[in-house]
C-alpha positions as CSV (number, residue, x, y, z in Angstrom):
1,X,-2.1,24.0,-2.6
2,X,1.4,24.9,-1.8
3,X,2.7,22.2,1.0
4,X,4.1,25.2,2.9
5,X,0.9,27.0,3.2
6,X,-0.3,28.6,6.4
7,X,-3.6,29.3,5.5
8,X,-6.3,27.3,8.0
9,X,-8.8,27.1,5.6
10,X,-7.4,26.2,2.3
11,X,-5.9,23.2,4.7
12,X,-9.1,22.2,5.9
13,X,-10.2,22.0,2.3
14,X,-7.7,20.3,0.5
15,X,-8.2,17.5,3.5
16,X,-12.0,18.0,2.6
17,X,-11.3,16.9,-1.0
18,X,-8.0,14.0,0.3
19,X,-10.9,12.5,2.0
20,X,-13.4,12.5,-0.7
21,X,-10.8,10.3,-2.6
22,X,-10.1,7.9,0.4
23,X,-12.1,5.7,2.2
24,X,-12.2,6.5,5.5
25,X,-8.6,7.1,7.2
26,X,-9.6,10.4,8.7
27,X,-7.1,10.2,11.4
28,X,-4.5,9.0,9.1
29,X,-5.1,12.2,6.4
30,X,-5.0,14.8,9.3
31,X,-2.1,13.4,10.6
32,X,0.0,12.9,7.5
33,X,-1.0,16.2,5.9
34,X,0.1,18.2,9.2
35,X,3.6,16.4,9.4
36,X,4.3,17.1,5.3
37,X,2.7,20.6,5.5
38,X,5.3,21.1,8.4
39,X,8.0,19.7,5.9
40,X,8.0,16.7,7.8
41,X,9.7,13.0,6.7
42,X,7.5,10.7,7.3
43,X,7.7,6.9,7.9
44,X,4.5,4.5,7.6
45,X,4.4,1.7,9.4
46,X,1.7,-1.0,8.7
47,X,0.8,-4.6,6.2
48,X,0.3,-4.2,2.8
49,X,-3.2,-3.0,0.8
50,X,-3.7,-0.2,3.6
51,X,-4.3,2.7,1.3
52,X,-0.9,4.1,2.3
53,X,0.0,4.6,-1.8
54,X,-3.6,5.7,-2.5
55,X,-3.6,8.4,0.2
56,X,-0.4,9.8,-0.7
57,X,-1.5,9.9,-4.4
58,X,-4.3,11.9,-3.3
59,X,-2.2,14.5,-1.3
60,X,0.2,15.2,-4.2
61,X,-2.6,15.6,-6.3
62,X,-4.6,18.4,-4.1
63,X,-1.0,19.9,-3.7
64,X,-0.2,20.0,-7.4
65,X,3.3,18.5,-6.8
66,X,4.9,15.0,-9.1
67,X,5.0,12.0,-6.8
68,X,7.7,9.5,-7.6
69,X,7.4,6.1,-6.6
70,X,10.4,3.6,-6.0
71,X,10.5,0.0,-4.5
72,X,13.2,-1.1,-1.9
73,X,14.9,-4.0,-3.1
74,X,18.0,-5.4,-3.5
75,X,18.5,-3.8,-7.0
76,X,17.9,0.1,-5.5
77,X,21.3,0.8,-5.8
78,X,22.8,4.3,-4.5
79,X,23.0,5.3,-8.0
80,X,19.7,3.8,-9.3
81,X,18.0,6.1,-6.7
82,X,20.4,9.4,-7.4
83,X,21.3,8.7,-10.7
84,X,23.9,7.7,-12.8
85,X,26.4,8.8,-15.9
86,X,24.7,7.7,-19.5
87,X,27.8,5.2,-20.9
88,X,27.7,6.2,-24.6
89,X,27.6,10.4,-23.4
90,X,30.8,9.5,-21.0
91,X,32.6,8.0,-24.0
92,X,31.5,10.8,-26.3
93,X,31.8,13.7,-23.4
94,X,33.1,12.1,-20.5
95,X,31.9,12.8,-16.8
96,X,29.9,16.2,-17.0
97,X,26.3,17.3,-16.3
98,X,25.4,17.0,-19.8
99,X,25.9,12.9,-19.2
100,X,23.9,12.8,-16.0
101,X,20.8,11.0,-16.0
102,X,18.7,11.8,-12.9
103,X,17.4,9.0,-10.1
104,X,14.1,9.6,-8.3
105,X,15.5,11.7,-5.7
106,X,17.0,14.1,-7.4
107,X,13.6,14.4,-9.9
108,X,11.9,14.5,-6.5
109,X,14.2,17.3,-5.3
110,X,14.8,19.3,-8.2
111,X,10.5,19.2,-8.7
112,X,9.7,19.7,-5.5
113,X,7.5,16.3,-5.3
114,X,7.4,13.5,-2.8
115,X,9.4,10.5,-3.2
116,X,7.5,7.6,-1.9
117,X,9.9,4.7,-1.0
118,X,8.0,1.3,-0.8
119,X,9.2,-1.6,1.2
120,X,12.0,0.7,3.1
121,X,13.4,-1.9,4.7
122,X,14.2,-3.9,1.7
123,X,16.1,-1.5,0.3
124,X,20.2,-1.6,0.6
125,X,22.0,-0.2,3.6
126,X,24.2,2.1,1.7
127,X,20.8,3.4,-0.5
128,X,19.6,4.2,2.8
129,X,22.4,5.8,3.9
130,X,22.8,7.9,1.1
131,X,19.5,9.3,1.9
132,X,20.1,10.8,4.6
133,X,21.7,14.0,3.5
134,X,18.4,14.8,1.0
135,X,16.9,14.2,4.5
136,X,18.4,16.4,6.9
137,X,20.3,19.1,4.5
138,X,17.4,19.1,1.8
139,X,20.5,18.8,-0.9
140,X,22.6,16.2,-2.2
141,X,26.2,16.2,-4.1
142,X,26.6,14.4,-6.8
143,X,30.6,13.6,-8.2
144,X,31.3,15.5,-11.5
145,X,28.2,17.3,-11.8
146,X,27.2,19.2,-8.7
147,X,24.7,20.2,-5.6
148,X,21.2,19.1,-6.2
149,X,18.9,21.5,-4.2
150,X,15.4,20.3,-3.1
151,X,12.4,22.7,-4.2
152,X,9.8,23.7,-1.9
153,X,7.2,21.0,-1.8
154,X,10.4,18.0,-1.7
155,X,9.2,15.1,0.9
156,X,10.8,11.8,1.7
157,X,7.9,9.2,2.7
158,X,8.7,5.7,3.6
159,X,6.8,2.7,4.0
160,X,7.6,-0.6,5.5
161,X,5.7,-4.0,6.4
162,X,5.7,-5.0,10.7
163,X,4.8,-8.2,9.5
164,X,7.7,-9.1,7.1
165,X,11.1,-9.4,8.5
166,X,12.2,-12.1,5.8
167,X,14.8,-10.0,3.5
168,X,14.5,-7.0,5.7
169,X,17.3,-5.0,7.2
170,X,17.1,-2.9,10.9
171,X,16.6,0.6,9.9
172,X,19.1,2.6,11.9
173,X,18.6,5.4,14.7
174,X,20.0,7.7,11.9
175,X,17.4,7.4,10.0
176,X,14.4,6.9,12.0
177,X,15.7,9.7,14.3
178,X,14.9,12.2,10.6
179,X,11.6,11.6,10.3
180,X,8.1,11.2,11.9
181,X,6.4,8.1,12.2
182,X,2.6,7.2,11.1
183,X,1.4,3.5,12.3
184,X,-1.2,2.6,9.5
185,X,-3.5,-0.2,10.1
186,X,-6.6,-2.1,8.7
187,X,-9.6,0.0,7.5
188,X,-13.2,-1.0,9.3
189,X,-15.4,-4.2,7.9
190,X,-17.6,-1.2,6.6
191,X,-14.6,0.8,5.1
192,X,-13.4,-2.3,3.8
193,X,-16.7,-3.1,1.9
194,X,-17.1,0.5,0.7
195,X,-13.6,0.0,-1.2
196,X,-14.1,-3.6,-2.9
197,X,-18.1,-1.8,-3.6
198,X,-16.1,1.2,-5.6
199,X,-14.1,-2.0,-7.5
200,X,-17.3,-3.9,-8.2
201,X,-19.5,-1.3,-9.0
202,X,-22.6,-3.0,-7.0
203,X,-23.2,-2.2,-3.7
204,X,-25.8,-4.3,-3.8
205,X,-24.1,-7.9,-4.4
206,X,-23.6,-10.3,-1.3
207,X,-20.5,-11.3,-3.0
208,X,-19.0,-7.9,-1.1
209,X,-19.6,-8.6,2.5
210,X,-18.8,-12.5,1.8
211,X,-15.2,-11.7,0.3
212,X,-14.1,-9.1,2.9
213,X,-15.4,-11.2,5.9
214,X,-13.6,-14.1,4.6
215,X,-10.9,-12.0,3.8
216,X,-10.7,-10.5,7.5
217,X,-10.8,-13.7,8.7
218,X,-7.8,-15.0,7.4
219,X,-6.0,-12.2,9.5
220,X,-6.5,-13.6,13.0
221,X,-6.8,-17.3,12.0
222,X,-4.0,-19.8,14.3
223,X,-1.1,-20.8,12.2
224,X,-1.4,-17.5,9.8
225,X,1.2,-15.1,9.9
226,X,0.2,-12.4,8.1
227,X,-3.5,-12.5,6.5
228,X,-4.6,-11.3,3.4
229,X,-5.3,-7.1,2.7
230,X,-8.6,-5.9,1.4
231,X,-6.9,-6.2,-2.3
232,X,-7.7,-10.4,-2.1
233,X,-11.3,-9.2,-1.1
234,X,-11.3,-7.3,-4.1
235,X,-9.9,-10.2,-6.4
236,X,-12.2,-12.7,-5.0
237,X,-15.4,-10.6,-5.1
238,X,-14.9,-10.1,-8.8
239,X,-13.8,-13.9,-9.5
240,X,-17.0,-15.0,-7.8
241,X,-19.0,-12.1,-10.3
242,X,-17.2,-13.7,-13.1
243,X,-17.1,-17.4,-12.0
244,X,-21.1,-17.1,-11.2
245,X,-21.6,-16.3,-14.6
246,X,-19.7,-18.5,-16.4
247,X,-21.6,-21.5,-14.0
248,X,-25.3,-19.7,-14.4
249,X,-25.3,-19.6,-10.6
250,X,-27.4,-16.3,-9.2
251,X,-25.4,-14.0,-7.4
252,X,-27.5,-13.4,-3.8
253,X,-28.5,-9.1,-3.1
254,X,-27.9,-7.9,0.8
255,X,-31.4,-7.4,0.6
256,X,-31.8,-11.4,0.2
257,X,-29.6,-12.7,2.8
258,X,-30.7,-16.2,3.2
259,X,-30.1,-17.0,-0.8
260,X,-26.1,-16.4,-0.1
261,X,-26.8,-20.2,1.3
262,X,-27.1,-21.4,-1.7
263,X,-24.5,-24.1,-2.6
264,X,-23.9,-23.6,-6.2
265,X,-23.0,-19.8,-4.5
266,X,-21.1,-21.7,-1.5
267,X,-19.0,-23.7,-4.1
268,X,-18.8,-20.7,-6.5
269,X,-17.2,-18.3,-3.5
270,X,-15.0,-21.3,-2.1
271,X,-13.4,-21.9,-5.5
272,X,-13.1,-18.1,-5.6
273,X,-11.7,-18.0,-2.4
274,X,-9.0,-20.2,-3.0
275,X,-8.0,-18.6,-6.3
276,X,-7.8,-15.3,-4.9
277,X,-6.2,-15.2,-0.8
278,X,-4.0,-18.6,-1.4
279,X,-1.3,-16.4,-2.1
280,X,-1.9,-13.6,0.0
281,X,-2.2,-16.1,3.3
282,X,1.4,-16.9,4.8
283,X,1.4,-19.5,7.3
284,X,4.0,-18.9,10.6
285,X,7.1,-21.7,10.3
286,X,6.7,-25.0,11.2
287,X,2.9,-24.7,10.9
288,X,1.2,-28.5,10.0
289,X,-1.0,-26.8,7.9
290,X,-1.7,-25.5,4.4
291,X,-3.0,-22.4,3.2
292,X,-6.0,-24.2,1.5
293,X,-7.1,-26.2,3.9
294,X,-7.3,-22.9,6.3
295,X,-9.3,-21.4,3.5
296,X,-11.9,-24.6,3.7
297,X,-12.0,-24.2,7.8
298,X,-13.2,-20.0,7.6
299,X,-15.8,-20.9,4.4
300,X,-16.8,-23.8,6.5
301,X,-17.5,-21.8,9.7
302,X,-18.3,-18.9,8.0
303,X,-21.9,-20.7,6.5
304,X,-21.7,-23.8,9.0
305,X,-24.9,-21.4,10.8
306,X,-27.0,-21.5,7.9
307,X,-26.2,-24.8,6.5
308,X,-27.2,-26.7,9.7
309,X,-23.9,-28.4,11.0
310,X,-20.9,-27.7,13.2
311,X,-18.2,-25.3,12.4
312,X,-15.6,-27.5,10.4
């Protein structure tokens, strides 16, 4: 589909097929395929393991146009992002076109893709900055070589983390003034099942709903900062498949829900647990408590019910 098409219908079905690909984020899809159909920026705003990479993938794929994707950090440089001179063709040719070596953006640009910065706010101020004539002019000069046009089809999308402001810089009103802004949150317990289900391959293991409710948990736990995303759901519902096995412990069906109880299963998902959201979990300053011992109070409330005692 061309990103600049008008057409109602061939809309409607390329979000038909986006959303065959995704789970769930209807609103999301519709939202972020109007704003880059209009030729729309667009900032998303939201923690980590949202399906913000996933869904763009998706879009660029239905549209038939190269996504590139970059992470802000301290080493994304002005020139790592436009590009830079090769040394040995300078010293054989000097400064010319021939010697260029294209960044992202201008591959972006001149391919009429989307360049997907991760981590915005991470990046440098002056990278930043010297994105904002490929924002609002659709072109950028570069010394020695030329004007770099952007094709039809050329989209700047940003992403950044509300919950991380260690390393971050304040985006400015320049930029955030150029471009349209998408909040992304959590997906549903049920979403959220469906996705670590398509990673497992079993829809049928209890493992599933164990890892995402623990998972969930650790997102509105006191001390936590910033919990876990549905990718440590993920990790631990396959440690526990592989960890089960290795300790010939039976892995309980949803169609068995009392043999979940089980404590070589309990032990089994605890050490699980641990191994895959104690460094995903980041505890607020000052707190007078450690990531695992947070871990061992949600597995402790989570089965206290069934097990006959108090929540831990």
């Amino acid at each position: 589909m061309n990103p600049a098409a008008t057409d109602p219908d061939a809309e409607h079905r390329t979000r038909d097929r986006v959303a065959a690909r995704v789970v769930g984020r209807s609103g999301e899809l519709e939202l972020l395929s109007a704003a880059l159909s209009a030729g729309r920026d667009v900032l998303l705003e939201g923690p980590p393991g949202t399906s913000k990479s996933t869904l763009l993938r998706a879009i660029a794929g239905e549209w038939g146009v190269p996504m590139f994707l970059v992470e802000g950090n301290a080493d994304l440089t002005p020139s790592v992002m436009i590009g830079h001179h090769s040394p040995s063709q300078v010293l054989a040719s000097g400064y010319s076109a021939a010697s260029f070596i294209p960044g992202p953006l201008v591959d972006a640009m001149t391919q009429g893709g989307i360049l997907y910065v991760e981590e915005f706010n991470r990046a440098p101020e002056d990278t930043i900055n010297a994105l904002l004539a490929a924002m609002s002019e659709r072109r950028v000069m570069v010394p020695r070589v030329g004007t770099f046009a952007a094709e039809n089809g050329f989209r700047l999308i940003a992403s950044m983390n509300v919950f991380d402001n260690l390393g971050t810089s304040r985006l400015s009103t320049s930029i955030l003034d150029r471009m349209c802004r998408l909040s992304v949150d959590y997906q549903s317990q049920s979403e959220e099942q469906e996705i670590v289900a398509r990673h497992l391959g079993d829809r049928d293991s209890h493992t599933v709903v164990d890892a995402v409710a623990i998972t969930r948990a650790t997102r509105s736990w006191p001390d936590v900062r910033q919990g876990s995303s549905v990718r440590g759901a993920i990790d631990v519902a396959m440690v526990v498949e592989r960890l089960a096995a290795m300790r010939q412990v039976a892995i309980p069906s949803v169609t068995d829900p009392g043999a979940h109880h089980q404590p070589g299963y309990v032990q089994v998902l605890r050490d699980a647990t641990r191994l895959g959201l104690s460094g995903r979990v980041h505890l607020h300053r000052g707190a007078e408590i450690t990531v695992e011992e947070i871990l061992d109070q949600i597995l402790d409330q989570y089965f206290a019910p069934a097990l006959g005692r108090a929540p831990g």
